[in-house]
C-alpha positions in Angstrom: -7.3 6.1 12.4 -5.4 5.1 9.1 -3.8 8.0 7.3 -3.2 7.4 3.7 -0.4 9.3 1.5 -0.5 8.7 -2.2 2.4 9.7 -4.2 4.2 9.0 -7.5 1.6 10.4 -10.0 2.1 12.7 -13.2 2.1 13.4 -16.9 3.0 10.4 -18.9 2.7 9.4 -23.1 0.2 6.3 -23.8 2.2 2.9 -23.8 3.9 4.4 -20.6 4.4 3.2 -17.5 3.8 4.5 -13.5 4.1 3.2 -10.4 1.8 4.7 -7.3 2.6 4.4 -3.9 0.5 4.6 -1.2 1.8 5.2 2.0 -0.3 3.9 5.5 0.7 5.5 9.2 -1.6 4.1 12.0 -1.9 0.6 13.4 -2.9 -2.9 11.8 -2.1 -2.2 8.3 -1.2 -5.8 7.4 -4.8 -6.7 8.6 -7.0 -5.2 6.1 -7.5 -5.3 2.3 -6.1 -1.9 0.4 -7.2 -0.8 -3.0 -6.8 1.4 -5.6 -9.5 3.9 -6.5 -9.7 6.7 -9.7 -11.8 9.6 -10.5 -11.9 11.3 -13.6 -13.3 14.4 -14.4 -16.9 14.8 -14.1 -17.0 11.0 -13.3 -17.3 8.9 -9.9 -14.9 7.5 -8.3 -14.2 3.8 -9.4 -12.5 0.7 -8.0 -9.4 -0.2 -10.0 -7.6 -3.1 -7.7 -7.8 -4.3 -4.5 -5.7 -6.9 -2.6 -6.4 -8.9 0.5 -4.5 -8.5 4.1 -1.5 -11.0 3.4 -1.0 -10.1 -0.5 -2.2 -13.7 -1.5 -5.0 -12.5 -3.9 -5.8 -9.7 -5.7 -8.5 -8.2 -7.9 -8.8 -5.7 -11.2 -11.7 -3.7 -12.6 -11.8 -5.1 -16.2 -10.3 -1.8 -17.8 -6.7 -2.5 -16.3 -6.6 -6.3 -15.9 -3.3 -7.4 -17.5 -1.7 -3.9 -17.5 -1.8 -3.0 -13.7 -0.5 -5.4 -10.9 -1.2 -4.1 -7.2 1.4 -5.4 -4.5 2.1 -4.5 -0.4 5.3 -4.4 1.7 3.8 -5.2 5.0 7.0 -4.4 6.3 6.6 -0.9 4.8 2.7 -0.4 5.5 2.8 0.6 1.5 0.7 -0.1 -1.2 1.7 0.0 -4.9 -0.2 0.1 -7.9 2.7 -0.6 -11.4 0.8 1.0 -14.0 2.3 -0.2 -17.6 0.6 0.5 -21.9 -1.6 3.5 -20.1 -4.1 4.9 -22.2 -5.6 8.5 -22.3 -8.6 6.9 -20.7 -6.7 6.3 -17.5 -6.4 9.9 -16.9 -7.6 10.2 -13.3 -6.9 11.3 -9.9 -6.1 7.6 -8.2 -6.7 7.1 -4.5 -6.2 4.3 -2.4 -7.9 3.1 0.5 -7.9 0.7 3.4 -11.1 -1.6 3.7 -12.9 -1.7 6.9 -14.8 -4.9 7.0 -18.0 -2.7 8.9 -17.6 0.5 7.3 -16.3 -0.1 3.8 -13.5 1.7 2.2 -12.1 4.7 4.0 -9.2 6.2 4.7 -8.9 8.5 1.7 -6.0 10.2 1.1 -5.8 13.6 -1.6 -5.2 11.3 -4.2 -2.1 11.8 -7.1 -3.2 12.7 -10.7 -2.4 10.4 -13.3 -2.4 12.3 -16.8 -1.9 9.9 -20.5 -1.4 12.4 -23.1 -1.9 10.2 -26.8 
């Protein structure tokens, strides 16, 4: 069972920049996809980026495409998410999660806020 640690969140001007980690204990990370998830208040959560087992592709909810770039350390069973020209709108708790090719995504950690004052 994957445990999932998400760090590196916190209060940040628009046209800033973050970087999330997300850290993975438990076997196999470097064979499944990991993404990035966000939930604002009162909303659902919402995919953000994804990227496959080996790092070779990746994929971006069209909100953050061109300002957000997810990358792994396989080595390091971590997931990043660089987060640069954030917006108020990004405001969210983020969460990443490990894709189980039967079950979906899973894995949830408690997440790390994300707050874009303007």
């Amino acid at each position: 069972q994957v445990q999932l640690v998400e760090s590196g969140g916190g209060l940040v001007q628009a046209g800033g920049s973050l970087t999330l980690t997300c850290a993975a204990t438990g076997r196999g990370f470097s064979n499944y996809a990991m993404g990035w998830f966000r939930q604002a208040p009162g909303k659902e959560r919402w995919f953000v980026a994804a990227i496959t087992s080996g790092g070779s592709n990746t994929y971006y909810t069209d909100s953050v495409e061109g300002r957000f770039t997810i990358s792994r350390d396989n080595a390091k069973n971590t997931v990043y998410l660089q987060m640069n020209s954030l917006k108020p709108e990004d405001t969210a708790v983020y969460y990443c999660a490990q894709e189980n090719r039967v079950t979906g995504w899973g894995g949830w950690g408690q997440g790390t806020q994300v707050t874009v004052s303007s």
